[in-house]
FIPAZA-785420 format. One record per residue: x, y, z of N, C-alpha, C in turn; residue in one letter. Coordinates in pm, whole numbers, plus 50000, padded with zeros to 5 digits. Atoms other than C-alpha are relative to their C-alpha. Layout:
// FIPAZA-785420
XYZXYZXYZA;...
// end
This chain:
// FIPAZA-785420
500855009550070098569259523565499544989350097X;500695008349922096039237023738499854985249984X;500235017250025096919200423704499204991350076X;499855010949905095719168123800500374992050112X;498885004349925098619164224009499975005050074X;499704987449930098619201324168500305011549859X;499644986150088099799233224035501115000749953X;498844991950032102419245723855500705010949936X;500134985550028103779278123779501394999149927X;499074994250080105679289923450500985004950103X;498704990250001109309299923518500735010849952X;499344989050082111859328423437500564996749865X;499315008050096112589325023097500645015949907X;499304990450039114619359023060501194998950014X;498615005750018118149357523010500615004750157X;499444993749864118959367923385500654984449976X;499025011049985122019342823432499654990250156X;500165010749858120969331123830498574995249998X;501185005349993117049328323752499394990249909X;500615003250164116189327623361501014986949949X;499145008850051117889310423104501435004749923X;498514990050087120989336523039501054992349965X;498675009950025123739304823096499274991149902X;500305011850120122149284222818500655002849887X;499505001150138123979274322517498664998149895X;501164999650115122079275922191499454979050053X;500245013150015121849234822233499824998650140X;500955002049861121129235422625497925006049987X;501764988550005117619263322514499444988049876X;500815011350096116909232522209499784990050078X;500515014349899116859205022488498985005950072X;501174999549884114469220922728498685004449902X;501514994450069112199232422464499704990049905X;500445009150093111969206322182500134989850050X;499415012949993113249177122404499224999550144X;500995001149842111589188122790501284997250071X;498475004449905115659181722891500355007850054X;499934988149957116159213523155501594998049982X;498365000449990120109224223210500424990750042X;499145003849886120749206023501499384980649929X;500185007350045119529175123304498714986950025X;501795004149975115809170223474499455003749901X;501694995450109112389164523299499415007750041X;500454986849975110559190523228498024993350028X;501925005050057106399182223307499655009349887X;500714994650199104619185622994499085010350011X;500494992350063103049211323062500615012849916X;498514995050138105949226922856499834991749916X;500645006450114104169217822549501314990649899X;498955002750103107629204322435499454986749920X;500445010750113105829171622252499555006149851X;500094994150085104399200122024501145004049934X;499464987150044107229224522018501634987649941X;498965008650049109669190221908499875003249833X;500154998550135108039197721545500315014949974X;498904983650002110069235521557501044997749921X;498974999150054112389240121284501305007550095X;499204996049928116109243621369500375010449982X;499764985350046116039280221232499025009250069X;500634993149909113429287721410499975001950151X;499805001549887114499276321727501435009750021X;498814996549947117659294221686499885018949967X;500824986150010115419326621594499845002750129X;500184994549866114049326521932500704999550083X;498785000049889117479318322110500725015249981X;499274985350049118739350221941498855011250069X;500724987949919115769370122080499565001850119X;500034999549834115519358422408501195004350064X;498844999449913119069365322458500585012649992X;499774990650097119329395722246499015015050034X;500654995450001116229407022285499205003350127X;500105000849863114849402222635500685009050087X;499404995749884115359421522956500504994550062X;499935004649904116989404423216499255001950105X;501024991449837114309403523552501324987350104X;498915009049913116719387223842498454996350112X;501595006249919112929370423996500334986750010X;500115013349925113079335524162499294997749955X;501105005450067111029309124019499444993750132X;500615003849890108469296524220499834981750002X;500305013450004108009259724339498454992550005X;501235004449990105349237624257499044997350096X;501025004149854102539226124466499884989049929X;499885014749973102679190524383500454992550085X;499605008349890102739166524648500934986950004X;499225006949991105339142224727499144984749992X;498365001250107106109115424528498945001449887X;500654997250131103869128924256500805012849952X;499064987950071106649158624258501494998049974X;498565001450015109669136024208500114998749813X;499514995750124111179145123833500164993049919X;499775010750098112479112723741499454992049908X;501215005950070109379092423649499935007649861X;500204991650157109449119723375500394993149902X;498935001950081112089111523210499124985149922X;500755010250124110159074923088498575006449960X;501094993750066107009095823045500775007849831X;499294993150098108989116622811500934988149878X;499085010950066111249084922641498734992949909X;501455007750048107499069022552498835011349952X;501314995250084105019095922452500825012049938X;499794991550069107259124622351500845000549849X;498955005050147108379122721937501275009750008X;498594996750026111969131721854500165014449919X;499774985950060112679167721758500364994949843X;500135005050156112489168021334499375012849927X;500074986450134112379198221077498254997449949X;501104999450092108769205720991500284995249803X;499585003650113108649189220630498845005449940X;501334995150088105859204620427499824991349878X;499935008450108104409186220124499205012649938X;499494994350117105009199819844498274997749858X;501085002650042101289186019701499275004050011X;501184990649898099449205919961499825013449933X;499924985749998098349243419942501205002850088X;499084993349946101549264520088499225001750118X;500494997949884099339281720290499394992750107X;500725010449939097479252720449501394993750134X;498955005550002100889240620468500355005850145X;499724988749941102029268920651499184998850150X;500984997549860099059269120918500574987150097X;499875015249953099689227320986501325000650068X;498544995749896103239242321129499895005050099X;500354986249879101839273421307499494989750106X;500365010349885099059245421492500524990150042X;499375011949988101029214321523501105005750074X;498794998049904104209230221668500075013850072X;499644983649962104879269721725498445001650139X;501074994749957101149273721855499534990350065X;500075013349923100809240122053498825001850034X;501105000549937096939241022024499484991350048X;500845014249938096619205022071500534997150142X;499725004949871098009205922421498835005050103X;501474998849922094539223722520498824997349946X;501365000750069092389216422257500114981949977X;499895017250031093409178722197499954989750154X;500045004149870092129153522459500564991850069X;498595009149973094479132922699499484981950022X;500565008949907094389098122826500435001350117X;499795001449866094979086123149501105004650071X;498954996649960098719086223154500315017949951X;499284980449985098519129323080500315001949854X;499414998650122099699124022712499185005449925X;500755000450063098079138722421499374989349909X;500565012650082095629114922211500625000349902X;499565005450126096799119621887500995020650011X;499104992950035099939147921803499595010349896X;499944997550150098899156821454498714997949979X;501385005350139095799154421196500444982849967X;499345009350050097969122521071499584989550104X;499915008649892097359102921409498494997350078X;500835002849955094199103221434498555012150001X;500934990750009090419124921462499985001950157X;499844995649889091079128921819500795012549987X;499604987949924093549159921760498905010349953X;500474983349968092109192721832498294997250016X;501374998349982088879176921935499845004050078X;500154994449860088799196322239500074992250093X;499665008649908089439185722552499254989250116X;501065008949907087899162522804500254999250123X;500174995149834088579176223125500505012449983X;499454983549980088819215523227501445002050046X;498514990649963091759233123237500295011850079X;500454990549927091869254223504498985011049970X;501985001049996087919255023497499415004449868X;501005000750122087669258523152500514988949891X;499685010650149086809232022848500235005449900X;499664997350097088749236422544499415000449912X;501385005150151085799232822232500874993549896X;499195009450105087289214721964499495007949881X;499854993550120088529230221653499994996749894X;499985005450095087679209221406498675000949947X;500965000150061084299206121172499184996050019X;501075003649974081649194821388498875014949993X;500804985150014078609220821283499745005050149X;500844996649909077109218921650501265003950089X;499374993649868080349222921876501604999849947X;498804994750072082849227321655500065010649929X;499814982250107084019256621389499444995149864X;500375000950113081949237221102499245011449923X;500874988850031079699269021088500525011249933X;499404985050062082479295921042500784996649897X;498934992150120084219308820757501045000750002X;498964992450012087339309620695500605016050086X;500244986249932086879347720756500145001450077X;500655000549875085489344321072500964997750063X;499095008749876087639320521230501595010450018X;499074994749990090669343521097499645017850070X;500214984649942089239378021242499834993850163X;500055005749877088439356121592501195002150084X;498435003749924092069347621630500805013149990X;499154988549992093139380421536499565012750091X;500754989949947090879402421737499404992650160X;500234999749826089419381222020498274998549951X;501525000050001085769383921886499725001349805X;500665000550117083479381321536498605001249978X;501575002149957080119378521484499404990050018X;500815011249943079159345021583500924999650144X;499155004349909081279348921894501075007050095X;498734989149990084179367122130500574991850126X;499155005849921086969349722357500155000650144X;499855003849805087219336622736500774996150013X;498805009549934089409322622965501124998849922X;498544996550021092629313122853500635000949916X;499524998550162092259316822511500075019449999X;499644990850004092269353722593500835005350021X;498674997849993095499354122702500664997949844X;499104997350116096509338622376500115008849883X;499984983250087094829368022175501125010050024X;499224980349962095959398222360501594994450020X;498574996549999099789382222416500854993549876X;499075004750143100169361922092499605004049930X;500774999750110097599360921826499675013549909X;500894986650088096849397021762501435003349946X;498994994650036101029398521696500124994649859X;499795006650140100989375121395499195005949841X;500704997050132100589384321043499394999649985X;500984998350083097859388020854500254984049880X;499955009550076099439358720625499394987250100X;500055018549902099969334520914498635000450095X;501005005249921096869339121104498654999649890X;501045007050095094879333320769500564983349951X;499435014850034097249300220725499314991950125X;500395010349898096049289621049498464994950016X;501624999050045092529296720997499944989049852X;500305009350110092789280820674500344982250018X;499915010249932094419249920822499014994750069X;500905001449867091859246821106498174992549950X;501285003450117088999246420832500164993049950X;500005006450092090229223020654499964981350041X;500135007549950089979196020945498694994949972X;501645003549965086709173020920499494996750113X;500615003849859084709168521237499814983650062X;499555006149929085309142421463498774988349997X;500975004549983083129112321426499075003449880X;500914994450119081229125521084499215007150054X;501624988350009078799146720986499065008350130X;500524994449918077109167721275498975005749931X;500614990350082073629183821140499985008850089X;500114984549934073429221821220498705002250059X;501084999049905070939232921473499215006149919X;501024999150106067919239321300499145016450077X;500754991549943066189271321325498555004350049X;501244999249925063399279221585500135009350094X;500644982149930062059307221705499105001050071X;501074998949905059049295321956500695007250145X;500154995649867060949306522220500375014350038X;500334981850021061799341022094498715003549999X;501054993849981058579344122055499185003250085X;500605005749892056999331522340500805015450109X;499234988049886059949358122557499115011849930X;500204986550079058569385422291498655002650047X;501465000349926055129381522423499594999450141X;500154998149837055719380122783500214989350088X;500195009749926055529345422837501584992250026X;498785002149973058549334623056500124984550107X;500025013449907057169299723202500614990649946X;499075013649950059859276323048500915001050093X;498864994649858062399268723344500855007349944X;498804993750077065219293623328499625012849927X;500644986750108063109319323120499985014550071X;499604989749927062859343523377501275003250020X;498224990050035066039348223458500984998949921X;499434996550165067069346323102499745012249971X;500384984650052065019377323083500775007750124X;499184994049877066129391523376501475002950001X;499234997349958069459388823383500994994249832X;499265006950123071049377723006499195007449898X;500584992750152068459392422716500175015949963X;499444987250031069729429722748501134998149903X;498894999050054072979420522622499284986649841X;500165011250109072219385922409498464996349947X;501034997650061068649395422340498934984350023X;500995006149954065309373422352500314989349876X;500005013650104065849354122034501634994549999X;499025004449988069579345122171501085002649867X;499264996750074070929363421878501415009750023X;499224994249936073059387522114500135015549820X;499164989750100074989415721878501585000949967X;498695005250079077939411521652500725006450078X;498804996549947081459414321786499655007950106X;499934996749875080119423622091499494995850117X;500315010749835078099402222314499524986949853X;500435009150092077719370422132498584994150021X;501125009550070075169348422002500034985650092X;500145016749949073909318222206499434990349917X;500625008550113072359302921911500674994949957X;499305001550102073969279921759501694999550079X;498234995549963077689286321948499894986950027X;499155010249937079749258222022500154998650119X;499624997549890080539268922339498874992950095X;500655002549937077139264422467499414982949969X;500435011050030076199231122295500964987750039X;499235013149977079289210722401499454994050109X;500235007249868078699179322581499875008550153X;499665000249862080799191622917499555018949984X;500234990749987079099224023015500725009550098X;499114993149864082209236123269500015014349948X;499574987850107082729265523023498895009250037X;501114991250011079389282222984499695001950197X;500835001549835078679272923409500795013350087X;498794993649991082129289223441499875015749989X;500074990250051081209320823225499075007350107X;500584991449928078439328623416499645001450129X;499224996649830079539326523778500815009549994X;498394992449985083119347123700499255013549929X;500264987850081081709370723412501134996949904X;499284999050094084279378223131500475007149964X;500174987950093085979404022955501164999049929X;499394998350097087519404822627501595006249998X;498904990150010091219418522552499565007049874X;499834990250131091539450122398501274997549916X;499715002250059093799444022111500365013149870X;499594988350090095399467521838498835001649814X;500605000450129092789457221557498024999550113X;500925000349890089799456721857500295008650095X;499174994349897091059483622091498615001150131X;501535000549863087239483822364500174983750052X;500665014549926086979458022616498715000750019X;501794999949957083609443022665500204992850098X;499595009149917082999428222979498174994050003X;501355011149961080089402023061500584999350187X;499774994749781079479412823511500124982450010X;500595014149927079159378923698498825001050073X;501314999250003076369366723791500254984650135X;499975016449882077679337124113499745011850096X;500154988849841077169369524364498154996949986X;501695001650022073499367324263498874990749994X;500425011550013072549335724186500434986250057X;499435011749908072469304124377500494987349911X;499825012750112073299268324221498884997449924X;501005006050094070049257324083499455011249933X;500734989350137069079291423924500964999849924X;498945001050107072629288223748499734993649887X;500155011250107071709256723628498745001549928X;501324995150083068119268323534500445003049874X;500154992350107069309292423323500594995249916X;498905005850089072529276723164499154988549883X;500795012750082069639246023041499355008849960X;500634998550047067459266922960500515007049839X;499544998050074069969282922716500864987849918X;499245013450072071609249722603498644994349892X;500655004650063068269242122497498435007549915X;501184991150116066269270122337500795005649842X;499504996350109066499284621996500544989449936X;499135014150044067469251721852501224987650056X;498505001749928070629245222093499324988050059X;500255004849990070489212822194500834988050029X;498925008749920072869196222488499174997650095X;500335005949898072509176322778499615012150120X;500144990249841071199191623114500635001250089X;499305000249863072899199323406499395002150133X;500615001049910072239199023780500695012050062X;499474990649897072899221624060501294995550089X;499045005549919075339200524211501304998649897X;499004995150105077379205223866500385011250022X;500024982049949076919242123951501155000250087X;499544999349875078319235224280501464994450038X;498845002250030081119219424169501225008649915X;498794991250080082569243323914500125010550111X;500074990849888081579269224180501124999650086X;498625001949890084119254424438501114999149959X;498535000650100087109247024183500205011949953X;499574988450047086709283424054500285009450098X;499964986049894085919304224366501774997450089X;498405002149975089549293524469500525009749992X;499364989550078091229317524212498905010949963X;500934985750027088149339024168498574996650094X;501164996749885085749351224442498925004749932X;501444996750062083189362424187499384988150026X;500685007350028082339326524159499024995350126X;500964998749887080849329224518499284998550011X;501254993549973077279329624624499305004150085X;500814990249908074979346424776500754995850102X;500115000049871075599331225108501474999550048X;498794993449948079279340725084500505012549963X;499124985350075079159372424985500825013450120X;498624992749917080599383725284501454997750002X;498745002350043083819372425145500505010449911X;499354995150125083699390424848500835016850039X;498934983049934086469425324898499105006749947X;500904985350004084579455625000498844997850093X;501455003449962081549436525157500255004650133X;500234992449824080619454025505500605013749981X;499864989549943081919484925418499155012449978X;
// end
């Protein structure tokens, strides 16, 4: 994971006794996970969602001590050390980070006034499924803004800086860059599959499909969905992008002189078509998406430098992939096109520059050489032979 700070990389958390967590007592595996307190009695950095995973019932915590210990392989693998730089990698400081923003482990309490199911979801997101640690935005000191629905319209408004190079969208009821648009339905076939018809999953929310989301019930990933919907959007009312069609038309006729139009046609309207309607559950829809209308455009700049491709899934079993497109294109045709799609068909966000381009470009091509261009494509593996 790509901090602020530096990097840091998940540990063994298989019961191997010299790597994992095999010597943990049931009440050593509740401190490092609901409390951030490791064995040896260091803080844990948050990005061990433990501020979420403090709202974990103690039956459920002692569910997954039984199946990690029970259930689990042992791997005997070394954990790796961070790349944080000295003294931004000394441990202690934690410990009052943790004493001041993290709440006190406490039994999910459900009210009894609510829908069950609603009920039900406000557990799954708030603790088990710690969406507000990527979708909720931080301040300064790293913390989340608000924990809960209860604390404020800051949670799950998405985030406000990338997460290793991608922005979170916010899951709450704004029509234009939030989930005010979908259904119920929708939102619950998304999380269970990875894709719908207004839409289909990137970056590192595709990990949480294909290794969590597609495992959960049918009850609980309509509780969460139903939860999720039932947030209001951040700031009131958002109106929905209004429908217009001059510039489908205008592509449908030949004419490709707004900026960006060409290589909209060129290189994007096969798959997501001329009136940016794309085709259900399989290349999405730029009309209208969230994705493309949020403020911070790292996401969409992101998408189409790297490319994409879907997990196959037991209720979705085809990957789709979206190629990249940073081998081909330089910075300012990126940004051409990305505006020119932010702002046709009704869509209707800020612009970006080439030197935005040029920035996600260098933070991504790090971990992925697609995001390259042209004039390094002698980098990319295979080139010269």
């Amino acid at each position: 994971m790509e901090t602020p700070i530096g990097t840091i990389y998940s540990t063994n958390i298989t019961p191997d006794k010299e790597h994992g967590i095999g010597g943990y007592t049931f009440e050593e595996f509740d401190d490092a996970v609901r409390k951030g307190v490791r064995k040896d009695g260091s803080t844990l950095y948050p990005a061990m969602p433990y501020p979420s995973f403090a709202r974990i019932s103690e039956a459920d915590m002692r569910a997954m001590y039984a199946y990690f210990m029970h259930g689990v392989e042992p791997v005997n693998v070394a954990n790796k050390d961070t790349d944080i730089p000295w003294p931004l990698s000394m441990r202690w400081p934690l410990a009052f980070w943790r004493g001041i923003f993290a709440p006190t482990p406490s039994d999910f309490v459900a009210n009894p006034q609510v829908d069950p199911v609603l009920e039900r979801g406000r557990y799954l997101v708030e603790g088990l499924g710690h969406c507000g640690a990527c979708h909720t935005p931080r301040s300064l000191t790293m913390q989340e803004k608000a924990l809960s629905e209860s604390e404020g319209d800051d949670y799950l408004a998405g985030s406000n800086a990338p997460i290793d190079g991608w922005v979170a969208s916010s899951l709450r009821g704004e029509n234009r860059d939030g989930l005010g648009t979908w259904s119920e339905a929708e939102l619950a076939e998304f999380l269970k599959t990875g894709r719908n018809d207004k839409s289909v999953v990137f970056g590192g929310m595709s990990d949480v499909v294909e290794h969590s989301l597609q495992y959960l019930s049918d009850d609980d990933i309509t509780a969460i969905a139903r939860y999720l919907k039932s947030l209001p959007p951040r700031g009131g009312k958002q109106t929905p992008a209004p429908v217009e069609d001059s510039v489908a038309k205008d592509l449908w006729k030949g004419n490709d002189s707004k900026t960006g139009a060409a290589l909209y046609v060129d290189n994007c309207a096969a798959c997501h078509r001329t009136d940016g309607a794309g085709y259900k559950r399989a290349f999405p829809s730029l009309k209208g998406n969230p994705v493309v209308q949020t403020e911070d455009a790292t996401s969409l700049i992101h998408i189409v430098l790297t490319g994409s491709t879907t997990p196959a899934v037991k209720d979705a079993v085809s990957n789709l992939t979206m190629p990249s497109f940073g081998w081909r294109l330089d910075d300012q045709q990126v940004a051409d096109v990305v505006n020119f799609i932010r702002t046709s068909w009704g869509n209707n966000a800020p612009a970006v520059s080439a030197s935005d381009v040029a920035k996600v470009r260098k933070e991504t091509a790090a971990h992925d050489e697609k995001a390259l261009g042209n004039a390094d494509i002698s980098k990319l593996p295979g080139a010269g032979q």
